[in-house]
TORLUMGU-242071 format. One line per 2 residues: number of its first residue (from 1); their letters; for each residue x, y, z of N, C-alpha, C, O. Coordinates in steps of 0.2 Angstrom, whole numbers, plus 5000, padded with zeros to 4 digits. Layout:
<sites>
NUM) A) X:Y:Z:X:Y:Z:X:Y:Z:X:Y:Z  ...
</sites>
This chain:
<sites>
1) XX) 4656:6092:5937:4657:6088:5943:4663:6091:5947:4668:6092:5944  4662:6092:5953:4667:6094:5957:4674:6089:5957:4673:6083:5955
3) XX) 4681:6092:5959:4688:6089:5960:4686:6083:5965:4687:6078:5964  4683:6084:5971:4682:6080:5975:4679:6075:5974:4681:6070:5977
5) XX) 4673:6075:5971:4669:6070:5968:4672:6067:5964:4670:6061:5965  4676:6068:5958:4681:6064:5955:4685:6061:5957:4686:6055:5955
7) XX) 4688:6063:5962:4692:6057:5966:4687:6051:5970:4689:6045:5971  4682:6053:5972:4679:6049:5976:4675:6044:5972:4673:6038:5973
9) XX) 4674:6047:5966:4670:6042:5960:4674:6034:5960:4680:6034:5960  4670:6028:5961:4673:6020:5962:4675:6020:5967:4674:6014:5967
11) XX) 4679:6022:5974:4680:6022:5980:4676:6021:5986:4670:6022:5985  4678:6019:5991:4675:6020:5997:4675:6027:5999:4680:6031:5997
13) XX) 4670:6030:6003:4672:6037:6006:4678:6036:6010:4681:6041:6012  4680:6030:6014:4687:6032:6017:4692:6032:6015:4697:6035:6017
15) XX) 4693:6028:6008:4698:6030:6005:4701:6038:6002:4707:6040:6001  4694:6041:6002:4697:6049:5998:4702:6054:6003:4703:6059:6001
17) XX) 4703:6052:6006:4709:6056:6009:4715:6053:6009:4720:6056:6008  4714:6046:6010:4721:6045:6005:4724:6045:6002:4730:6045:6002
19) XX) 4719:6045:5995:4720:6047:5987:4722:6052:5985:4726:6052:5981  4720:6058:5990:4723:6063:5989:4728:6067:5991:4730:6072:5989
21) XX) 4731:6064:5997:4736:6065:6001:4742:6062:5996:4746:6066:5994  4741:6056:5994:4745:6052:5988:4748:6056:5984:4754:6057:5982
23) XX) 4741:6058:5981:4742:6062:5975:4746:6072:5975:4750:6076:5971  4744:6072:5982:4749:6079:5984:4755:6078:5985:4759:6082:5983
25) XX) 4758:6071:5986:4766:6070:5989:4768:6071:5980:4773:6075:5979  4764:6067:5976:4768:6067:5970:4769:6074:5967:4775:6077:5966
27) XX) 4764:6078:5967:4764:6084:5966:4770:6090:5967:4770:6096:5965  4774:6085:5972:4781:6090:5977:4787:6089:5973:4787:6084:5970
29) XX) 4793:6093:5974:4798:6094:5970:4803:6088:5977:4803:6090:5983  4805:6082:5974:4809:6079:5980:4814:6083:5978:4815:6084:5972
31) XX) 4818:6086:5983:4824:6090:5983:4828:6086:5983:4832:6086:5978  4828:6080:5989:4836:6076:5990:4837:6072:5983:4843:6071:5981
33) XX) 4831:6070:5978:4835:6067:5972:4837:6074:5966:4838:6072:5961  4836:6080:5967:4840:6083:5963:4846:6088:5966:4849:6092:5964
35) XX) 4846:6085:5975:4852:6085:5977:4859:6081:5973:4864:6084:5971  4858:6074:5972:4862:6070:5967:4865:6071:5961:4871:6069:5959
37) XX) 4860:6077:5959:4863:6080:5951:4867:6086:5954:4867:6091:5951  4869:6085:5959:4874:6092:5960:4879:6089:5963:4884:6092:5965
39) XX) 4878:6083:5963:4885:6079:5968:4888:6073:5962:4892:6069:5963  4884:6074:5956:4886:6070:5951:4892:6072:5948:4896:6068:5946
41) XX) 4894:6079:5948:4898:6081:5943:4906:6079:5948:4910:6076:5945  4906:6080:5952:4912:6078:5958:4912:6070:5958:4917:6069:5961
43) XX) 4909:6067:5957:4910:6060:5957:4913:6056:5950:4916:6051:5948  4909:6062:5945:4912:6057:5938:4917:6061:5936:4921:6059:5932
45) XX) 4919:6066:5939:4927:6071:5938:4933:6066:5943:4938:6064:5941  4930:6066:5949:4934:6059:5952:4935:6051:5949:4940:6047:5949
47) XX) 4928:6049:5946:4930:6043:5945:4935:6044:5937:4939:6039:5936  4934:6050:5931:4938:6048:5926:4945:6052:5929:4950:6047:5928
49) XX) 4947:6056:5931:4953:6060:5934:4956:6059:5940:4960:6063:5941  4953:6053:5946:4956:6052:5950:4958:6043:5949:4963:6039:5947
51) XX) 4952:6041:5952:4950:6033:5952:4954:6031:5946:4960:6029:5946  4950:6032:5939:4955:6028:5934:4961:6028:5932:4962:6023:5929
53) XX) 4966:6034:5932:4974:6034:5933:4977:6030:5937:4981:6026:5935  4975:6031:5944:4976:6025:5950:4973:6020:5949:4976:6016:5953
55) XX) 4969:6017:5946:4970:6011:5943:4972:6007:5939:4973:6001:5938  4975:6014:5934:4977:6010:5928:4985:6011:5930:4989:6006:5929
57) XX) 4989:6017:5933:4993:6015:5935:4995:6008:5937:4999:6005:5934  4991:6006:5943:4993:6000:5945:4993:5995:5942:4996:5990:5944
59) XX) 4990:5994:5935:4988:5989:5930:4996:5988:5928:4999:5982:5928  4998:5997:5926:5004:5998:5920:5009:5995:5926:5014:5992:5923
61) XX) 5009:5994:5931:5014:5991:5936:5017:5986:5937:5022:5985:5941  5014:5981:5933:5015:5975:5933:5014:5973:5925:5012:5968:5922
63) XX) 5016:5977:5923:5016:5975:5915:5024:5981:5911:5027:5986:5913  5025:5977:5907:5032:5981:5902:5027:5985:5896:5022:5982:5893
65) XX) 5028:5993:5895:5025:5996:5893:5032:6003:5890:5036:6006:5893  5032:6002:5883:5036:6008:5883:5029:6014:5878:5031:6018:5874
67) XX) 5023:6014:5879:5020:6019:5875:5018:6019:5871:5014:6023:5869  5020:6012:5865:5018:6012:5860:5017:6006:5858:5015:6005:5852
69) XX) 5018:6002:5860:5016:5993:5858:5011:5993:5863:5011:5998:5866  5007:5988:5864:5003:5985:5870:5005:5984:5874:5010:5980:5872
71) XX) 5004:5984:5881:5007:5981:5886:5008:5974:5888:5003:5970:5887  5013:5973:5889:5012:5965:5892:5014:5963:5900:5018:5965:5904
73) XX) 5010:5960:5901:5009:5956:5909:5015:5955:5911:5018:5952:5908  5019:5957:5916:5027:5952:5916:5024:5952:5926:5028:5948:5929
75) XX) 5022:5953:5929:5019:5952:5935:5024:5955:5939:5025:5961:5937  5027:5953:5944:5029:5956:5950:5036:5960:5948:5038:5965:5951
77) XX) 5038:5959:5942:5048:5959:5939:5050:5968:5942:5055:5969:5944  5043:5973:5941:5044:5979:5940:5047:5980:5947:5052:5982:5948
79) XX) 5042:5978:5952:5045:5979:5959:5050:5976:5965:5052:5977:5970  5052:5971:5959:5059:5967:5961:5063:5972:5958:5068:5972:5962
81) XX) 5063:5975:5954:5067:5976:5951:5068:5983:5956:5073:5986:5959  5062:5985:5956:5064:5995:5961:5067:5993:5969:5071:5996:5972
83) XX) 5064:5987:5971:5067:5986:5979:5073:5983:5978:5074:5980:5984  5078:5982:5970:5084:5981:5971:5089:5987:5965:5095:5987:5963
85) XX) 5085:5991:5965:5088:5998:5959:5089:6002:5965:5085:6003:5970  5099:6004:5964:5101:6008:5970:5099:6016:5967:5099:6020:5972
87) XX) 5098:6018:5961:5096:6025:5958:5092:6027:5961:5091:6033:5963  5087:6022:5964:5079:6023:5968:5079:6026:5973:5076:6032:5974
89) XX) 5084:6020:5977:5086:6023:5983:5092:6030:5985:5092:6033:5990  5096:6030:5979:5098:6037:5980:5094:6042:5980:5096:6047:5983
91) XX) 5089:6042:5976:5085:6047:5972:5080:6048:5980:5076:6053:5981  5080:6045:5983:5073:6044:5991:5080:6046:5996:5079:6050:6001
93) XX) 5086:6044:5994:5091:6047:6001:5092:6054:6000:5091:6058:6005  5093:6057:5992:5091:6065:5990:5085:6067:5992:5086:6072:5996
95) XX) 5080:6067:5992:5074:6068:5992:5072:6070:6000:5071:6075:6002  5073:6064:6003:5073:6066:6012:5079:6070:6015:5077:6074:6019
97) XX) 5086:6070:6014:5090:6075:6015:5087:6083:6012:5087:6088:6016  5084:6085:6005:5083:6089:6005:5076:6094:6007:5074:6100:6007
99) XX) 5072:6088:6009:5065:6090:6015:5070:6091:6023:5068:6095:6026  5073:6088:6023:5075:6089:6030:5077:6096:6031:5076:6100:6036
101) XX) 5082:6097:6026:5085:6106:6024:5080:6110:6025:5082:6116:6027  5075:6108:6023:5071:6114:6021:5066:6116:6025:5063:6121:6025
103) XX) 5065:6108:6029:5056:6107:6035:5061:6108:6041:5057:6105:6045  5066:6109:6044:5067:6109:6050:5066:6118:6052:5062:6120:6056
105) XX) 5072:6123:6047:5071:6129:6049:5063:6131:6048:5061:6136:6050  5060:6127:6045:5053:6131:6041:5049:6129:6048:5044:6133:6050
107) XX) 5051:6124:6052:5045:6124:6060:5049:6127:6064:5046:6132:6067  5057:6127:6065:5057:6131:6070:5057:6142:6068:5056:6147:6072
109) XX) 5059:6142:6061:5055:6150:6059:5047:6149:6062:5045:6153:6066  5043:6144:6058:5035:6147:6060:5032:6147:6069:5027:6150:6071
111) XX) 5035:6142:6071:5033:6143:6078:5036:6149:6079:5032:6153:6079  5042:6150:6080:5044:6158:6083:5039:6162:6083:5036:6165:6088
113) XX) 5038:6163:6075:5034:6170:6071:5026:6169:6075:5022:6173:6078  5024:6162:6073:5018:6159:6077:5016:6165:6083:5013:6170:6084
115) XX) 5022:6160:6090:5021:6163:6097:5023:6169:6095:5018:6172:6096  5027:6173:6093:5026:6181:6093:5022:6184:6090:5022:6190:6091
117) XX) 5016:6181:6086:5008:6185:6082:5003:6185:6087:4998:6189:6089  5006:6179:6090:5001:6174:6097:4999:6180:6103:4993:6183:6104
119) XX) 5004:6180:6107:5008:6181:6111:5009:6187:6114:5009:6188:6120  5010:6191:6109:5012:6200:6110:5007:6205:6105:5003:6203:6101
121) XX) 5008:6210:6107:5003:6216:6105:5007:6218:6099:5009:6224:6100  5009:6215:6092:5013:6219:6088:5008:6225:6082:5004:6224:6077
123) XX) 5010:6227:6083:5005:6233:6078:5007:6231:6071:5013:6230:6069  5001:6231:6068:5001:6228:6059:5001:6223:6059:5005:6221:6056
125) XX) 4998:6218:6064:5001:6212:6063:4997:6207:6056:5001:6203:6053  4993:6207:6055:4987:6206:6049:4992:6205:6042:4992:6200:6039
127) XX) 4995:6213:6042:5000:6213:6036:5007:6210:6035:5010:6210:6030  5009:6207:6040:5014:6204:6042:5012:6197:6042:5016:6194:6038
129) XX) 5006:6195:6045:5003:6189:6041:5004:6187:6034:5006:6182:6032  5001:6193:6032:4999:6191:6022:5008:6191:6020:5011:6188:6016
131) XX) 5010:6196:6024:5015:6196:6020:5020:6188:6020:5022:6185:6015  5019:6187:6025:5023:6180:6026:5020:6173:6023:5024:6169:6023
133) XX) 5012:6172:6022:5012:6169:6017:5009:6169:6010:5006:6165:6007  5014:6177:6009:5013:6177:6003:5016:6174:5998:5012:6173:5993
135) XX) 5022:6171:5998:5025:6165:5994:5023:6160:5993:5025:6156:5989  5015:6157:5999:5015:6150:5996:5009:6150:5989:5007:6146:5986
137) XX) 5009:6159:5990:5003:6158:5984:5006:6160:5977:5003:6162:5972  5012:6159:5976:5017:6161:5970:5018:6151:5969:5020:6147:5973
139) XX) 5017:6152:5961:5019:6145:5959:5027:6144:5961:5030:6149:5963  5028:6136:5962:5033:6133:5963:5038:6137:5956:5042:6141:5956
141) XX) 5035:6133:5950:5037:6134:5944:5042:6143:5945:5048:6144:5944  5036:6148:5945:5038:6155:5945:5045:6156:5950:5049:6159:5948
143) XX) 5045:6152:5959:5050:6154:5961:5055:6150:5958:5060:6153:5957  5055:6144:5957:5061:6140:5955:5066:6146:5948:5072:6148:5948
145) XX) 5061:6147:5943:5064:6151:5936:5067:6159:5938:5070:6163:5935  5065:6160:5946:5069:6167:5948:5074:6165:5951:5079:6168:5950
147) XX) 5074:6159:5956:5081:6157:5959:5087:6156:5954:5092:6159:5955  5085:6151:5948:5089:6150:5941:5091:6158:5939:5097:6159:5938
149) XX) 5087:6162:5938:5089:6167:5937:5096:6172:5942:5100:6175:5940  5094:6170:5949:5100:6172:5952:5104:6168:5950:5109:6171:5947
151) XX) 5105:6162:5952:5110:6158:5953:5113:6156:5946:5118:6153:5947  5112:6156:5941:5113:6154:5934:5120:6158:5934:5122:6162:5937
153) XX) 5122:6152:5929:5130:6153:5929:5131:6153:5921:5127:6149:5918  5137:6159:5918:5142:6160:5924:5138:6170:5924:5141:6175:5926
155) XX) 5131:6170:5921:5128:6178:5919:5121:6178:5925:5116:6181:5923  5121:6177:5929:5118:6175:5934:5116:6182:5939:5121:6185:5941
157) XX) 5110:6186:5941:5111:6192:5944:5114:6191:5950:5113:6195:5954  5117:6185:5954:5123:6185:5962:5129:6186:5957:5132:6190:5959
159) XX) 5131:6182:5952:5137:6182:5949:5139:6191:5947:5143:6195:5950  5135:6193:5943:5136:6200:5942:5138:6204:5945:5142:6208:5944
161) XX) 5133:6205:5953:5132:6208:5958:5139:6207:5961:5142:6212:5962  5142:6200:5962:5147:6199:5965:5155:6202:5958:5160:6205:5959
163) XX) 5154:6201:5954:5160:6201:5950:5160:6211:5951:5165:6214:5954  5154:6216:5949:5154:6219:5948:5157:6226:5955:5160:6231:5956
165) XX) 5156:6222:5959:5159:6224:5968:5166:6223:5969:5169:6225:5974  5169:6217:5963:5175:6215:5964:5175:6210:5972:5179:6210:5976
167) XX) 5172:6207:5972:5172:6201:5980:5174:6196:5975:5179:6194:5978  5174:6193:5969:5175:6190:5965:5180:6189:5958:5178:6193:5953
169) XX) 5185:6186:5957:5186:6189:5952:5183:6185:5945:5185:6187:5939  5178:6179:5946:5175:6177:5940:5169:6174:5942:5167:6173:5948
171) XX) 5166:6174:5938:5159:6170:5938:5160:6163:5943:5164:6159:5943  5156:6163:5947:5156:6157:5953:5149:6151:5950:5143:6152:5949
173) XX) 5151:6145:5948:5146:6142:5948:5143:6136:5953:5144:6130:5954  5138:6142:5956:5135:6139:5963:5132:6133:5962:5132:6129:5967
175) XX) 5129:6131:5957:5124:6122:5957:5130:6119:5956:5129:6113:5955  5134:6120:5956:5139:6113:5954:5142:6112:5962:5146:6108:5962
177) XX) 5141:6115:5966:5143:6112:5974:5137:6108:5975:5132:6110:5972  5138:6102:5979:5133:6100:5978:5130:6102:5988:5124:6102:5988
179) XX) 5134:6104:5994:5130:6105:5998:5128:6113:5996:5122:6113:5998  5130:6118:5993:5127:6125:5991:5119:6121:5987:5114:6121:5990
181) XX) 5121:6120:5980:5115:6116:5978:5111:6111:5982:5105:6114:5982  5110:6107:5986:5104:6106:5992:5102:6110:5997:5097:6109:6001
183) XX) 5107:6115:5996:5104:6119:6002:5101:6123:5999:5098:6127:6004  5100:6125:5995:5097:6129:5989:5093:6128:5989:5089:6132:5992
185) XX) 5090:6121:5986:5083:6118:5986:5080:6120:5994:5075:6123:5994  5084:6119:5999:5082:6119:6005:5078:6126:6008:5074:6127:6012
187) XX) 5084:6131:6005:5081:6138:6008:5074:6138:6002:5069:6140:6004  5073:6135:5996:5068:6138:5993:5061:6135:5996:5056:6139:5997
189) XX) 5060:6129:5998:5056:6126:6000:5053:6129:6006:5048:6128:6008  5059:6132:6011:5057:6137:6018:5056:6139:6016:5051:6136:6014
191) XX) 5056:6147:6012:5054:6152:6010:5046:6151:6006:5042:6155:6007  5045:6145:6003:5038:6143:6000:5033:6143:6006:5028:6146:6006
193) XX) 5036:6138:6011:5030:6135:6015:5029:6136:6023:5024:6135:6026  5035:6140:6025:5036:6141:6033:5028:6146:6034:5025:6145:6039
195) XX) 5024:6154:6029:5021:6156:6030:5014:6152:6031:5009:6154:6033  5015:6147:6029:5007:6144:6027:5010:6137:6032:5007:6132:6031
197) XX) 5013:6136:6036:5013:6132:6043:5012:6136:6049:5008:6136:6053  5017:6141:6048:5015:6150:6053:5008:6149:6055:5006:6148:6061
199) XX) 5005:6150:6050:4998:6149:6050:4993:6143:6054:4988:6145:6057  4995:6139:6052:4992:6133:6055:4993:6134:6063:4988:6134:6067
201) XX) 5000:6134:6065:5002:6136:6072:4999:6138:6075:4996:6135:6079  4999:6145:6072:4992:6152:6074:4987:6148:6077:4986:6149:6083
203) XX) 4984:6144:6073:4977:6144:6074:4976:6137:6081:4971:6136:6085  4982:6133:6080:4983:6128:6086:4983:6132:6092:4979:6130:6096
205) XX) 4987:6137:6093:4991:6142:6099:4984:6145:6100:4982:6143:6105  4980:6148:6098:4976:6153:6098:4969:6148:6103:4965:6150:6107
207) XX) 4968:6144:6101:4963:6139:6101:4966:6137:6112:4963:6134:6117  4972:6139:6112:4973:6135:6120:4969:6141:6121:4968:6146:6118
209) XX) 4967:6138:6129:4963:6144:6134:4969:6146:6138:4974:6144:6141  4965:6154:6137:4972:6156:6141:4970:6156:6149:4974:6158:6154
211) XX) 4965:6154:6151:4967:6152:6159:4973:6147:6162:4976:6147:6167  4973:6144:6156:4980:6139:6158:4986:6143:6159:4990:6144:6164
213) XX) 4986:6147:6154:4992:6151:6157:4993:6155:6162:4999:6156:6164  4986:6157:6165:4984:6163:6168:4986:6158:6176:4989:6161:6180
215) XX) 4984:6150:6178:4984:6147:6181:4993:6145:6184:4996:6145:6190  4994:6144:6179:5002:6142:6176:5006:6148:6180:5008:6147:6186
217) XX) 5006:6155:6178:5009:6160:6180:5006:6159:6187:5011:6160:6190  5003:6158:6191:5000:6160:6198:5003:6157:6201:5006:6160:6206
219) XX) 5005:6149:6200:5011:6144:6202:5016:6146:6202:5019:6146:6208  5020:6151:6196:5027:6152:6197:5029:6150:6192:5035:6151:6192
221) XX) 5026:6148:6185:5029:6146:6181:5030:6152:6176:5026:6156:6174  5037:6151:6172:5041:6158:6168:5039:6153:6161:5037:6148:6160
223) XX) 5042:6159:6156:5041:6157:6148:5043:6150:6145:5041:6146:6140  5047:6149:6149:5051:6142:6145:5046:6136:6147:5044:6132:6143
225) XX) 5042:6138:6155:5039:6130:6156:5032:6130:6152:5030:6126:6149  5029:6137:6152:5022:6138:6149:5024:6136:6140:5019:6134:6137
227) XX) 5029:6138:6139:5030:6132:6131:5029:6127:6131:5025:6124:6127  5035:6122:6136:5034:6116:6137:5031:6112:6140:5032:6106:6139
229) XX) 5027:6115:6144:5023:6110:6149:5015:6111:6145:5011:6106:6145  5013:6117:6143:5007:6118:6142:5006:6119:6131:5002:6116:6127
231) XX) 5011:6125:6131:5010:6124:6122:5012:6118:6118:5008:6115:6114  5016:6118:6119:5021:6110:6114:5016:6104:6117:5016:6099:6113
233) XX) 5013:6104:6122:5010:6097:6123:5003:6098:6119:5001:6094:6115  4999:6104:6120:4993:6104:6116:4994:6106:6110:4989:6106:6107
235) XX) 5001:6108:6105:4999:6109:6100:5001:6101:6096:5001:6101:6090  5003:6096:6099:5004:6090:6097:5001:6088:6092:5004:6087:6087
237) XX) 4993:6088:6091:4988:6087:6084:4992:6091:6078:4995:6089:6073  4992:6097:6079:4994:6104:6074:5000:6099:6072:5000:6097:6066
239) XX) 5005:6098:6076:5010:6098:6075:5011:6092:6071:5016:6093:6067  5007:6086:6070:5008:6081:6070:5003:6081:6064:5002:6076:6061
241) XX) 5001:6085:6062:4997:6087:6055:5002:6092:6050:5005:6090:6045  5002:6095:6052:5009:6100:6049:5015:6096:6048:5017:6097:6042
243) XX) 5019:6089:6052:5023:6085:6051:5023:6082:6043:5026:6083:6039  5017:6079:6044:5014:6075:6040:5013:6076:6034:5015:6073:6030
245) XX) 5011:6085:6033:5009:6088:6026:5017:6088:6026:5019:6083:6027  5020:6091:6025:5027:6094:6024:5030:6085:6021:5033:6084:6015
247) XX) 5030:6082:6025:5034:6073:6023:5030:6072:6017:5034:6071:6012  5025:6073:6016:5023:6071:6009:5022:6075:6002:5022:6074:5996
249) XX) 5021:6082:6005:5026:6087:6001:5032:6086:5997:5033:6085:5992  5036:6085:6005:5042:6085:6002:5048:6080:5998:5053:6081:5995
251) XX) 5042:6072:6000:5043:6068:5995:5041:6067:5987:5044:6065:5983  5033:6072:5987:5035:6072:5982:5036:6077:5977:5032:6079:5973
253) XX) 5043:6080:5980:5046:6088:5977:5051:6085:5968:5055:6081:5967  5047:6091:5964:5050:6091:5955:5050:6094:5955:5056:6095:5954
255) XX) 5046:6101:5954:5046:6106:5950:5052:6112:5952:5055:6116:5948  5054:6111:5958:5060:6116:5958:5066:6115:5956:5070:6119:5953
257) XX) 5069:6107:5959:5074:6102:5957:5074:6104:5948:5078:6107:5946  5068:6102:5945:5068:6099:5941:5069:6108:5934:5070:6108:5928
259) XX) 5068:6113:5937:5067:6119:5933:5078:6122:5934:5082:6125:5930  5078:6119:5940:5086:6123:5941:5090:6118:5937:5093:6121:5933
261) XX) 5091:6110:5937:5095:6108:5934:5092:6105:5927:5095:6101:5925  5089:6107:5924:5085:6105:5919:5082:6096:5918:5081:6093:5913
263) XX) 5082:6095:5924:5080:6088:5924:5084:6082:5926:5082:6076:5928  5091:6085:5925:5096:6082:5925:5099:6079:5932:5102:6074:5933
265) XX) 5095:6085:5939:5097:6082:5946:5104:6084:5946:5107:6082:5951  5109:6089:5941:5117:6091:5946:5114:6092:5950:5108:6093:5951
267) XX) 5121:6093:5953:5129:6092:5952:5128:6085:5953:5123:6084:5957  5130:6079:5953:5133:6073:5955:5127:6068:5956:5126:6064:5960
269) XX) 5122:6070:5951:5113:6068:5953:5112:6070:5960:5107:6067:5962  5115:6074:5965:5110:6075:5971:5104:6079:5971:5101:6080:5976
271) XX) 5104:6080:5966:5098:6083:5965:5091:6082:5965:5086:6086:5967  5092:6075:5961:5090:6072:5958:5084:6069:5963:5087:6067:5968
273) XX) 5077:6067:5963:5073:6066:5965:5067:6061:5964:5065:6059:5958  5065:6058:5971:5061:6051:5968:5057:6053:5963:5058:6050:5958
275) XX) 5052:6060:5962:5048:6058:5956:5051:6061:5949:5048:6060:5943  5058:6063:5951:5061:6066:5945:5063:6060:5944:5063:6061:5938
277) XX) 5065:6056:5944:5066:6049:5943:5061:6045:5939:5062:6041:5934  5056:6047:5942:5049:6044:5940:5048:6044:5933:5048:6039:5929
279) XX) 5048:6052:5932:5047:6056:5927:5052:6055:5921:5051:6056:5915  5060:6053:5923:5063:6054:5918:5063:6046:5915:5065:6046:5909
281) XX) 5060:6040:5919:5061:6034:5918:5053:6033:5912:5053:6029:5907  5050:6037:5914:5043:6036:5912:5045:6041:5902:5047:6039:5897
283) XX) 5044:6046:5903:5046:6051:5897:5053:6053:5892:5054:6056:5887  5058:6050:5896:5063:6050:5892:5067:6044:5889:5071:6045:5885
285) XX) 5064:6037:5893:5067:6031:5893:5060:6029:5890:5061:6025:5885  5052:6030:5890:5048:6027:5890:5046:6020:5892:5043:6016:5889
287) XX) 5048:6020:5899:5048:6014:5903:5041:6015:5907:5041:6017:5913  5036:6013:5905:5030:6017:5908:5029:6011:5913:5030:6012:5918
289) XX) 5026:6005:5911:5028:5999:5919:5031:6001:5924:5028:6002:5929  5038:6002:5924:5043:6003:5929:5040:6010:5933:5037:6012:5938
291) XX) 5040:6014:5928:5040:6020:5932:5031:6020:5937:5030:6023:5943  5028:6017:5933:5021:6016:5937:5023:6013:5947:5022:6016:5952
293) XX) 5027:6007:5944:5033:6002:5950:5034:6007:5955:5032:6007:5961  5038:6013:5950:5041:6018:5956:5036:6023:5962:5037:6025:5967
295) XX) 5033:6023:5957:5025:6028:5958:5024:6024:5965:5024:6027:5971  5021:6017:5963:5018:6014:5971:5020:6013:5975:5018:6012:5980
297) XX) 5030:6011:5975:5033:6012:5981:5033:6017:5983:5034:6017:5989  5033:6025:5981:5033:6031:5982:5027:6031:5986:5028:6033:5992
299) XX) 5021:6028:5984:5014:6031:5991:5015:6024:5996:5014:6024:6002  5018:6018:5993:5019:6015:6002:5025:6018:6006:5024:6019:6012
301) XX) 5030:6021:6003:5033:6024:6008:5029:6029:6010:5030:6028:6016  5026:6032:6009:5023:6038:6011:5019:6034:6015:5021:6035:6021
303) XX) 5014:6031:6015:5008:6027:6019:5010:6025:6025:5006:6026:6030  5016:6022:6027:5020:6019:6032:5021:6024:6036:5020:6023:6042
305) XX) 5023:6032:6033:5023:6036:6038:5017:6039:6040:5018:6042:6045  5012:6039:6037:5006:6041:6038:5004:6037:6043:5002:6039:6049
307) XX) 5005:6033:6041:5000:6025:6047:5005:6027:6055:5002:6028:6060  5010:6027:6055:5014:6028:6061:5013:6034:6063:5013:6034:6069
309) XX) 5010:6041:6061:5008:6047:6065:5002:6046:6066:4999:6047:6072  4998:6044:6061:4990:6041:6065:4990:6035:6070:4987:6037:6076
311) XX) 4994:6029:6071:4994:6027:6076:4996:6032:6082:4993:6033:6087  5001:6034:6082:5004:6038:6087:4999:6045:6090:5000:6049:6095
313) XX) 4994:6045:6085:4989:6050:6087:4982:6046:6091:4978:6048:6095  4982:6041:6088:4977:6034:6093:4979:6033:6099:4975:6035:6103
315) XX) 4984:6031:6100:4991:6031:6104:4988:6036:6113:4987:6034:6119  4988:6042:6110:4991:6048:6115:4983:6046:6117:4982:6042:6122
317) XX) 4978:6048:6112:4970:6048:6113:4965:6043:6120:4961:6044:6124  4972:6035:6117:4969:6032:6122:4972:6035:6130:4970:6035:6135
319) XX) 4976:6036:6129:4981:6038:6133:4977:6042:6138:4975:6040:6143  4975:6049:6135:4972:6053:6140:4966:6052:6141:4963:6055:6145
321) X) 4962:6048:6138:4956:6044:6139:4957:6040:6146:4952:6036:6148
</sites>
């Protein structure tokens, strides 16, 4: 007996096209549910390596935990105790002084370099590109252990260079200053990051139409106003993106701090840094409570300044609406 008369055997003849239609659907490979098994692996890599550290963090936050007894409950004490620990607040007074050092020259370097990629017909410019953000793709780790290699005292290759020219007559030991030592920190972080803001610039700048300028120049308008009246107002998003990344970078900056002074934060702890704080409070003290305490006041401060540049980007939105 025919396929078709099998399906139609016990049936009405109007149902046989349903029956079979039915039975075609089942037949088909649904894509969208073995799209899930490819969106699984990113959700259980999230939910064990993100979600659950940040939650248990918060747990260990409200409890006395040194790592090796079980934790116990003590509720609020941890962040009473950080929004009256003046170490904290040094350690965030250091911390923003030395982002300031380093994110001020690094926007006013990357816009310059920016508008001159932008702007003018420079030959090689592509190689010029790479070449300038080629620092940000060298570890933090790797620059931090060649600056120490310069600057290490008292066999240090500036100290040598210096002794061996006679400009000196002994070894100088540069991290013991403490404004040489922050500004230290300060050129290293320009030097990391200014090419890979350069960049963002670029793509802000490049993105304006150039009839505005073209419109701009017809009026009378010279270099200085077509910055201010036209570039600096539209690259405002960029600018306020780029802000943002850098503030929270630079809060939470360790690896360079923490590789030059070995932890330690000389000369006079200014070196020394909120998460380097974190870290020595958590690992050397084994205060894992408190340090978790430091942890969440470190992302509400950070949060606070987020929430104020996204307002401020709502802000302008409704504005020109």
């Amino acid at each position: 007996m025919g396929k078709s008369a099998q399906v139609s055997k016990g049936h009405p003849p109007g149902m046989q096209k349903e029956i079979s239609v039915k039975r075609g659907k089942k037949g088909r490979i649904d894509k969208n549910r073995y799209g899930l098994f490819f969106l699984a692996p990113f959700f259980i890599a999230f939910l064990i390596f993100g979600l659950y550290p940040i939650l248990y963090t918060l747990y260990l936050s409200f409890t006395s935990y040194d790592g090796f007894n079980n934790p116990v409950f003590i509720g609020m004490k941890n962040y009473t105790k950080v929004f009256t620990d003046p170490l904290f607040y040094e350690a965030l007074k250091n911390t923003v002084i030395m982002w300031v050092i380093g994110a001020v020259p690094q926007f006013i370097f990357a816009f310059l370099l920016a508008a001159v990629f932008t702007y003018n017909k420079v030959r090689g410019k592509g190689i010029f590109r790479a070449i300038y953000y080629l620092p940000r793709l060298v570890t933090a780790v790797s620059i931090s252990a060649l600056f120490n290699q310069f600057l290490s005292y008292p066999s240090g290759i500036v100290n040598q260079l210096l002794t061996s020219l006679n400009i000196v007559g002994e070894p100088v030991n540069f991290l013991s200053s403490v404004p040489f030592a922050q500004g230290s920190i300060g050129l290293i972080h320009w030097w990391m990051f200014y090419g890979n803001t350069m960049i963002m610039v670029m793509a802000g700048m490049t993105a304006i139409s150039p009839s505005l300028y073209e419109a701009a120049k017809v009026d009378g308008a010279n270099g200085w106003n077509l910055f201010w009246k036209i570039t600096f107002p539209l690259l405002r998003p960029v600018t306020a993106f780029v802000f943002l990344n850098s503030l929270v970078g630079g809060l939470q900056s360790f690896d360079v701090q923490q590789i030059l002074t070995g932890g330690l934060g000389a000369p006079q702890g200014k070196l020394m840094t909120v998460v380097m704080y974190l870290y020595n409070t958590a690992f050397k003290y084994n205060n894992f409570g408190y340090s978790a305490a430091i942890a969440y006041y470190l992302f509400f401060f950070i949060a606070i300044f987020a929430s104020f540049s996204v307002m401020g980007r709502l802000k302008e939105g409704r504005e020109s609406s």
